[in-house]
N, CA, C and O of each residue as an XYZ file, in Angstrom:
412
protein
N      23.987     -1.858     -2.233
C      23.346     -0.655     -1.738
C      22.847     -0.949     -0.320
O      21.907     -1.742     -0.252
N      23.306     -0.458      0.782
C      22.358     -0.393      2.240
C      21.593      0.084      2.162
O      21.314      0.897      1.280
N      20.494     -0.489      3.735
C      19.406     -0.408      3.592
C      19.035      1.208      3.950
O      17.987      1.628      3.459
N      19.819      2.111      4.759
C      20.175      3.354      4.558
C      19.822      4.094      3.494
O      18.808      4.789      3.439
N      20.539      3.982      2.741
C      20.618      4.519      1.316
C      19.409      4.423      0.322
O      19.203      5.194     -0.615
N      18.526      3.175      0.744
C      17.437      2.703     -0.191
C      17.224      3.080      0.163
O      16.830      4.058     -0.473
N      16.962      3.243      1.966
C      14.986      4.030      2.255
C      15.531      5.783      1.803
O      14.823      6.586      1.195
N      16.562      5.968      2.164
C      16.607      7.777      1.352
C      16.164      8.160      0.009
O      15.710      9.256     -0.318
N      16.402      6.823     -0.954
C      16.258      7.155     -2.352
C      14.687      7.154     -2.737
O      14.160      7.826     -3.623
N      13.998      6.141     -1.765
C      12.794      5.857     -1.351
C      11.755      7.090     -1.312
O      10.803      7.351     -2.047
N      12.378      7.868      0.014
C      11.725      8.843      0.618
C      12.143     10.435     -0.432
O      11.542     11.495     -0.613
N      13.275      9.952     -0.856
C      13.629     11.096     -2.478
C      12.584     11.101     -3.651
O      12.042     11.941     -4.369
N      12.573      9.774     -3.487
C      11.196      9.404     -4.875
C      10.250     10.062     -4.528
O      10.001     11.152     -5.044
N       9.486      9.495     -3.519
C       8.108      9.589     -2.943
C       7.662     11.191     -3.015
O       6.740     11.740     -3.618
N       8.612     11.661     -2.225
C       8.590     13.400     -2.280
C       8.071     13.842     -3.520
O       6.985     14.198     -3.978
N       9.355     13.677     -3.935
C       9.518     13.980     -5.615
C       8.100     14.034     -6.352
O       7.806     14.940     -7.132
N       7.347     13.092     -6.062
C       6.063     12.722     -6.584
C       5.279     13.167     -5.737
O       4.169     12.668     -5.923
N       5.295     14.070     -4.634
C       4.461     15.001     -4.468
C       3.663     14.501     -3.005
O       2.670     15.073     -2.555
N       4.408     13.165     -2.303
C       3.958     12.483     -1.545
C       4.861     12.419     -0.039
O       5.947     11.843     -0.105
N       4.521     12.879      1.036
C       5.321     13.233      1.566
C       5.634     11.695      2.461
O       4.910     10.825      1.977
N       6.486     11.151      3.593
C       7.040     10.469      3.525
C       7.831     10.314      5.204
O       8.661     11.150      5.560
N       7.444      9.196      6.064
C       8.239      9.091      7.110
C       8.768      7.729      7.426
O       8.213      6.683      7.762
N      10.039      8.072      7.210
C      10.377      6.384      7.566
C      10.946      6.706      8.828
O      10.712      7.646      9.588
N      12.409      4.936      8.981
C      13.224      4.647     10.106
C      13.940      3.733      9.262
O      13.424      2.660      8.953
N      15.497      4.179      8.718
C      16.490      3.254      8.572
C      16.129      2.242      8.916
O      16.048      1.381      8.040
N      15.818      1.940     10.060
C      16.684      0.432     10.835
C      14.879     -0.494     10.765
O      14.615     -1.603     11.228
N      14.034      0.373     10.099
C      12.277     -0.371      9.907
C      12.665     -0.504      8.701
O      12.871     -1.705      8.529
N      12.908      0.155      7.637
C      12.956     -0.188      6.401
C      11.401      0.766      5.877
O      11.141      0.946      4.687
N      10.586      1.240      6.924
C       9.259      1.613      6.670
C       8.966      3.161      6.069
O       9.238      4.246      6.584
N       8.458      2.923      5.077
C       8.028      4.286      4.231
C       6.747      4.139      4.313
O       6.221      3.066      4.018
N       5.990      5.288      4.763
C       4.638      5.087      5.183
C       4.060      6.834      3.969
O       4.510      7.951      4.226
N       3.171      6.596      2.914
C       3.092      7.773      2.131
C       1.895      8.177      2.289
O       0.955      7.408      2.088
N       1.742      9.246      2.615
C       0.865     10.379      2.492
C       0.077     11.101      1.223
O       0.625     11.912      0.476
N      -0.901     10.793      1.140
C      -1.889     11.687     -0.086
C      -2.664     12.896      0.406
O      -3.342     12.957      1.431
N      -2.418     14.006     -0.641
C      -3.057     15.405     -0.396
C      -4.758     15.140     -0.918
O      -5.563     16.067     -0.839
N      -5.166     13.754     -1.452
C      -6.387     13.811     -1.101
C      -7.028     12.488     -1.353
O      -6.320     11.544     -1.705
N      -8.460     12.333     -1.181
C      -9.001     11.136     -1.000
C      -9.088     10.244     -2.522
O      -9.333     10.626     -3.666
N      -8.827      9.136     -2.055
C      -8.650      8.333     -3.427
C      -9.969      7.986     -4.179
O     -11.035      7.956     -3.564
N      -9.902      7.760     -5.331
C     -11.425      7.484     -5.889
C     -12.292      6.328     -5.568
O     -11.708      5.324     -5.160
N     -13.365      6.293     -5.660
C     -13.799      4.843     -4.847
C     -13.723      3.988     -6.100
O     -13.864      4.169     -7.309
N     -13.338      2.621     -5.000
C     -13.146      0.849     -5.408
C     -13.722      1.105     -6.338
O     -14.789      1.710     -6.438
N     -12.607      0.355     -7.676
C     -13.231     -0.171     -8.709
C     -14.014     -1.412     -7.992
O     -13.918     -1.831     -6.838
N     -14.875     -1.880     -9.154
C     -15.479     -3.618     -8.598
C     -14.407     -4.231     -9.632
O     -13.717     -4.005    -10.626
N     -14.805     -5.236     -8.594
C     -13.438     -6.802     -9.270
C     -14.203     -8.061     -9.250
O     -14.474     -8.391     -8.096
N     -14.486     -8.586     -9.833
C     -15.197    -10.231     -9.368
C     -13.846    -10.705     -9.013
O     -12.808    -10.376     -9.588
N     -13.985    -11.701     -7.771
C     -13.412    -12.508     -6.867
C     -12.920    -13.428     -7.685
O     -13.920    -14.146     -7.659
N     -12.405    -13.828     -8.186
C     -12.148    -15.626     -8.905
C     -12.478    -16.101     -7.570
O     -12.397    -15.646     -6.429
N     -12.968    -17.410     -8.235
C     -13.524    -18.523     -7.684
C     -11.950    -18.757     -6.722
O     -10.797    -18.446     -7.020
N     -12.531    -19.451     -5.455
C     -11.501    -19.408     -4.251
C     -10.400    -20.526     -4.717
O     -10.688    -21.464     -5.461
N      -9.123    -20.296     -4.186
C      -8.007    -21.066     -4.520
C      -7.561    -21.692     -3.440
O      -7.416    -21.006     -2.428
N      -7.191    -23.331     -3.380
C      -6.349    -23.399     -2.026
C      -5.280    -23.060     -1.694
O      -4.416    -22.800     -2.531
N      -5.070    -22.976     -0.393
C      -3.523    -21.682     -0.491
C      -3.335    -20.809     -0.240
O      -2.356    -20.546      0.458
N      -4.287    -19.780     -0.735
C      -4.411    -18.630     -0.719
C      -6.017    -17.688     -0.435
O      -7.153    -18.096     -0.192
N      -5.465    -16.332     -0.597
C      -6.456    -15.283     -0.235
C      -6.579    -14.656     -0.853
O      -5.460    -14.403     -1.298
N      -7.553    -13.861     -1.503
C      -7.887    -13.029     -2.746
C      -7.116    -11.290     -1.956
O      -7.420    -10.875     -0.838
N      -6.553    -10.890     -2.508
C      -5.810     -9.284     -2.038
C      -6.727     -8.511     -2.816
O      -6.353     -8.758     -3.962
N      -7.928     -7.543     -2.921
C      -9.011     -6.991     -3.648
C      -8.125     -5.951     -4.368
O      -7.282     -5.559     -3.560
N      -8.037     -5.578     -5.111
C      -7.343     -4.362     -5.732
C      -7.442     -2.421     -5.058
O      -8.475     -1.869     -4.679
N      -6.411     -1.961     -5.094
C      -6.803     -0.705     -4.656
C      -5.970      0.207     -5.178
O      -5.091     -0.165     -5.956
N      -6.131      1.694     -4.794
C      -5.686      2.572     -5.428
C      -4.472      3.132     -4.541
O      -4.399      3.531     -3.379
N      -3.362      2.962     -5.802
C      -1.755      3.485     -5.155
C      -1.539      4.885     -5.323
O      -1.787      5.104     -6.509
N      -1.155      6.121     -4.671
C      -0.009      6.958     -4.594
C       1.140      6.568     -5.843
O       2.090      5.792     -5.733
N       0.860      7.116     -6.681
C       2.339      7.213     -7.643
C       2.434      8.188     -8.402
O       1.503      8.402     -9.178
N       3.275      8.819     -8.395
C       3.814     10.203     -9.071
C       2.498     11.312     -9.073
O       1.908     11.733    -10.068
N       2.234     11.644     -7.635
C       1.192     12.134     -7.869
C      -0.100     12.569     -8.421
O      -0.689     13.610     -8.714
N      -0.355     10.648     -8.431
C      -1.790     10.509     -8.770
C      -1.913      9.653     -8.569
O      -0.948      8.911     -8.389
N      -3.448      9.139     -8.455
C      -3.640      7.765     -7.665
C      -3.599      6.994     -9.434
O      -3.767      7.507    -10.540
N      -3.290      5.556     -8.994
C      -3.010      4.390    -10.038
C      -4.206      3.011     -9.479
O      -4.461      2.982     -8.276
N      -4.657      2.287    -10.111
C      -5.367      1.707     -9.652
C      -4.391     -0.171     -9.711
O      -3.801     -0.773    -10.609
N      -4.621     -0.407     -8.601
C      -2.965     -2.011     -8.652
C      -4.714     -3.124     -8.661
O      -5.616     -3.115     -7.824
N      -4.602     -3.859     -9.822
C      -5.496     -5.013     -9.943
C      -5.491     -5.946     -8.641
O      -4.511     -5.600     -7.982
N      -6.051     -6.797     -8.108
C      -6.473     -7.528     -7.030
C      -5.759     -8.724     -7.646
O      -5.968     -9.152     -8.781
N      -4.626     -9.361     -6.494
C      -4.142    -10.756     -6.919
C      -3.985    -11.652     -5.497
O      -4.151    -11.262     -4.341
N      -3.708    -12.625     -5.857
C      -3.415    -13.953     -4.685
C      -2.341    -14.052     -3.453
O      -1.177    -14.384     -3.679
N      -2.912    -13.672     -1.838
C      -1.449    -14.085     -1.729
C      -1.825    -15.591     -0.435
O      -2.795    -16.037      0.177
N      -0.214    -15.914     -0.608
C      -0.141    -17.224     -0.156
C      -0.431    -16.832      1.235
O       0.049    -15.904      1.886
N      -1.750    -18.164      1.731
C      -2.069    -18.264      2.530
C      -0.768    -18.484      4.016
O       0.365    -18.964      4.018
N      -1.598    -17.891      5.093
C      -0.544    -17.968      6.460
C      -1.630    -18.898      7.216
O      -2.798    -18.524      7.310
N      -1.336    -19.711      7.568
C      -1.981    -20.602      8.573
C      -2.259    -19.934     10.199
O      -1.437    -19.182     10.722
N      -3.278    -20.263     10.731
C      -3.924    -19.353     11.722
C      -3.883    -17.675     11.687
O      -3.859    -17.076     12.762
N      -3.875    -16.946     10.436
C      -3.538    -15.435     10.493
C      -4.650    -15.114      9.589
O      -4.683    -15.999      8.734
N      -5.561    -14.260      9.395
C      -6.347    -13.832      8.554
C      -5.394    -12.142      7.892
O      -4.737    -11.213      8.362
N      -5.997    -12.709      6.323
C      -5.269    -11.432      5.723
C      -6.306     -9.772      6.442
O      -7.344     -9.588      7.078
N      -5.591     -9.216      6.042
C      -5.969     -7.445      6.266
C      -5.742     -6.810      5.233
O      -4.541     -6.608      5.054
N      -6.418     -6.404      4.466
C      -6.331     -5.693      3.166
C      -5.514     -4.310      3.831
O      -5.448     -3.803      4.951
N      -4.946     -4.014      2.490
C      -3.955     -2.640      2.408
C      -5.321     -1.369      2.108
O      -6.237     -1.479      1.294
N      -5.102     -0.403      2.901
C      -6.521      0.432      3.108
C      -5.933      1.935      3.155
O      -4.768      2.193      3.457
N      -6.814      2.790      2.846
C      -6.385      4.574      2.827
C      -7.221      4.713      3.843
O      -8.349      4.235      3.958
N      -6.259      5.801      5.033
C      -7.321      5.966      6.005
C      -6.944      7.438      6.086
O      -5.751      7.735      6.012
N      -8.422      8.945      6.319
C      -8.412     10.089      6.224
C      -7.741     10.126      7.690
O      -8.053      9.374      8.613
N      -6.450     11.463      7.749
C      -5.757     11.644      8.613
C      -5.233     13.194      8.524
O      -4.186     13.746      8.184
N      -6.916     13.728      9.163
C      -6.763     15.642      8.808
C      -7.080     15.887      7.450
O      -8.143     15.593      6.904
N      -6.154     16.412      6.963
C      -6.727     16.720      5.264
C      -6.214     15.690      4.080
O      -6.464     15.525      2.886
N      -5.353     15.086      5.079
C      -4.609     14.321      3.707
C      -4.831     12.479      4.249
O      -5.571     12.281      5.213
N      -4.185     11.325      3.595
C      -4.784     10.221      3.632
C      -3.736      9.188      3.610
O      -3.024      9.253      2.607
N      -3.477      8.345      4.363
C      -2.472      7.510      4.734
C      -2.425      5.786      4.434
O      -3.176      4.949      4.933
N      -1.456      5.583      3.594
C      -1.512      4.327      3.392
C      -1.346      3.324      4.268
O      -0.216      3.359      4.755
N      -1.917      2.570      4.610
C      -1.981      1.510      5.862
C      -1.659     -0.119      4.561
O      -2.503     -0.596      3.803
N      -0.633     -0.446      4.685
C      -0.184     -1.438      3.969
C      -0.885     -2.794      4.361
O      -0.940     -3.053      5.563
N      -1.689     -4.116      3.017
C      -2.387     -4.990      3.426
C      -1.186     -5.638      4.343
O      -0.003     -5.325      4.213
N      -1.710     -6.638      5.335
C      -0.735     -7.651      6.434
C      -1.200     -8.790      6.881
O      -2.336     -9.020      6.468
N      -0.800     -9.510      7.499
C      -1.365    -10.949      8.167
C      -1.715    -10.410      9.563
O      -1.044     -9.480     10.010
N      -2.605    -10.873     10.195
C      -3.005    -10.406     11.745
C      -3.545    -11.753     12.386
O      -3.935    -11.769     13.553
């Protein structure tokens, strides 16, 4: 399957579920849109720190039009990069997923 074809089936889904949707073939990037604000942070206790890695806090996903809540897990540490949590940011009436990253 090209990468073409995925991000269409991608941006077919997403719709579908009520989420509207802008990519770029050649980014691979689906960036989804919510018609409204997500519920606030569950709490999570932190596990005790791991070497290696960075705690990812859990947050609330866009899926089939409704938010889902994705549990908080580990990711492998990047040397000189601090993680950036994946965050909903208000954009007019509706709310935009900003995906967690290394910076």
């Amino acid at each position: 399957m090209n990468k073409t074809f995925r991000l269409l089936l991608a941006q077919a889904v997403l719709i579908a579920a009520g989420a509207s949707v802008v990519g770029s073939a050649s980014a691979e990037e689906v960036v989804v849109i919510a018609p409204s604000a997500p519920p606030p942070v569950r709490y999570e206790a932190m596990p005790a720190p791991r070497v290696g890695y960075v705690w990812d806090h859990g947050h609330w996903r866009w899926d089939h039009g409704r938010y889902v809540w994705v549990p908080g897990h580990w990711q492998p540490e990047r040397v000189g990069y601090h993680w950036v949590p994946g965050h909903w940011v208000a954009h007019g009436p509706n709310y935009h997923w900003v995906e967690g990253h290394w910076a």
